[in-house]
N, C-alpha and C positions, 0 to 999 in steps of 0.2 A: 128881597127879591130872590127868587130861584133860580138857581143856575141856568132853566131852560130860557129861563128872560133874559138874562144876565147876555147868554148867547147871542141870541137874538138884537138885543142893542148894539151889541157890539158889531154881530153880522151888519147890521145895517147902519154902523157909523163908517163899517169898511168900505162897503157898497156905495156909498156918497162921497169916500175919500176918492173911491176910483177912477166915480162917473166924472166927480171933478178935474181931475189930472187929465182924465180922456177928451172932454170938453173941452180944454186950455189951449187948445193948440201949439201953445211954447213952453219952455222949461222955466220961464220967469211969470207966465200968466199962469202955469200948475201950481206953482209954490203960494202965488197970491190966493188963485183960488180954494187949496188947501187950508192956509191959515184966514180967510173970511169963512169959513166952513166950522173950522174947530171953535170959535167961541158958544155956536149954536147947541151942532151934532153933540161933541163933546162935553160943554157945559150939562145937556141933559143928560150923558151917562153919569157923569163926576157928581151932579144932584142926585139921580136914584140909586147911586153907589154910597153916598156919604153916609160917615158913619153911624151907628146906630149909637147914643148915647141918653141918660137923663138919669134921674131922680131912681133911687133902688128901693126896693119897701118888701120885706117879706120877712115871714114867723115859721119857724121853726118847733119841731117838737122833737124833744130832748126826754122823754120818759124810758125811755131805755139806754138812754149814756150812764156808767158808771164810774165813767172816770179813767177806766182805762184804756189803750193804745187798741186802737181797730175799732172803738164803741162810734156809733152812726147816730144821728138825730136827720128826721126826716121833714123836709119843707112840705107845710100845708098851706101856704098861701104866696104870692108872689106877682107881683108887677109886671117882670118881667119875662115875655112869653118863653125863653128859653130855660131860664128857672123856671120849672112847674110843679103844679104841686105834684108829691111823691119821689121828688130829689133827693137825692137823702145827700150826708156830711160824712166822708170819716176823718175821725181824727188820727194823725199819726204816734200823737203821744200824748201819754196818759197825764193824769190831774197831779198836782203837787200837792195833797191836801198838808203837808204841813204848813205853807205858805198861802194856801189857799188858793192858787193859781194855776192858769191852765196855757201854755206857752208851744202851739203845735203846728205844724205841718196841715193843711183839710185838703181832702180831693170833695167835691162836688160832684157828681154822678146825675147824672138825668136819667128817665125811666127808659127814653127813647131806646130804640135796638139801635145800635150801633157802639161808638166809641166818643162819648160825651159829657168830656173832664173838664174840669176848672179846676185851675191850680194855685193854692192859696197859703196862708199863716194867721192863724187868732189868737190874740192874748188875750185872757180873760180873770179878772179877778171873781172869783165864785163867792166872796162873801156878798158883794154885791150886784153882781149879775153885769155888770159892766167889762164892756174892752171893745176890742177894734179885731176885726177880719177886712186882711185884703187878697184879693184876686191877682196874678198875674198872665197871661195865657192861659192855655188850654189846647181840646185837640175837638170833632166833629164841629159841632153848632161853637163851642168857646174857645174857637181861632181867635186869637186878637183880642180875649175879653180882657176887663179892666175892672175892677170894682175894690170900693173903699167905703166901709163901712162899723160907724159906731152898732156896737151890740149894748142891748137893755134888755133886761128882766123887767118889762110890765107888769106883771103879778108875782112877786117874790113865793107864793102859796103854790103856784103852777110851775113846771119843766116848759113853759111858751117863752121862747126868746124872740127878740124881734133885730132885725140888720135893718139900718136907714142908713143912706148915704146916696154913692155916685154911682155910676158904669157907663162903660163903653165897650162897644166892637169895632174899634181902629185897629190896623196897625199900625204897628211902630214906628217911628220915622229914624 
């Protein structure tokens, strides 16, 4: 929902808080009429506010990661509308190749103009294309994200990796 909406419900759950209390004629029939009002009003903002959450699915290309600190691999497919494709990854730090492992810091980056980070950690064992990235916060669109997700190398031949897992846009409690 956009903020201009977001406004607007809200304008309009005030707008019935008011009319009610002004209706009541007493200060015990306003409070009643207030709380028979908010299972309604309120219920419908608290349902078009709830958080955005489900299933994560997106692939990545990684043909220009080399392995070292600042290298980007860029999303070409994605679920979820705020990851889109042309997101790119950077990694904070570089591959272990002695151990064959990749233990880093990611920012997320969306193409959008603005300021639209997700802030993350992937381990990654590269002999076999397996590990886990998680999301915690962010700033524009990835206020409140969340996301947990196993990484696969589907094609061990190809730089295509794939994140399946969870997300959310709650905050925190």
């Amino acid at each position: 929902m956009s903020l201009a909406a977001k406004r607007v419900v809200l304008a309009c759950f005030c707008a019935g808080v008011f009319a009610a209390i002004g209706c009541a004629g007493s200060p015990t029939n306003a409070s009643t009429a207030v709380s028979s009002l908010a299972p309604t009003t309120f219920g419908a903002i608290a349902l078009s506010a709830s958080p955005r959450s489900g299933e994560l699915h997106v692939t990545k290309d990684c043909s220009s990661y080399t392995g070292q600190p600042g290298d980007v691999c860029t999303i070409k497919t994605s679920n979820v509308e705020a990851i889109e494709a042309g997101s790119t990854v950077t990694y904070a730090h570089g591959a272990d190749f002695s151990t064959l492992t990749l233990d880093s810091d990611v920012v997320l980056d969306s193409p959008k103009p603005g300021n639209n980070s997700a802030f993350g950690h992937c381990r990654l064992n590269l002999g076999t294309g397996a590990g886990l990235c998680t999301f915690s916060g962010g700033t524009g669109t990835f206020t409140h994200f969340q996301a947990s997700a196993q990484v696969s190398q589907p094609d061990r031949q190809t730089p295509i990796y794939a994140w399946d897992g969870t997300y959310s846009f709650s905050p925190r409690d």
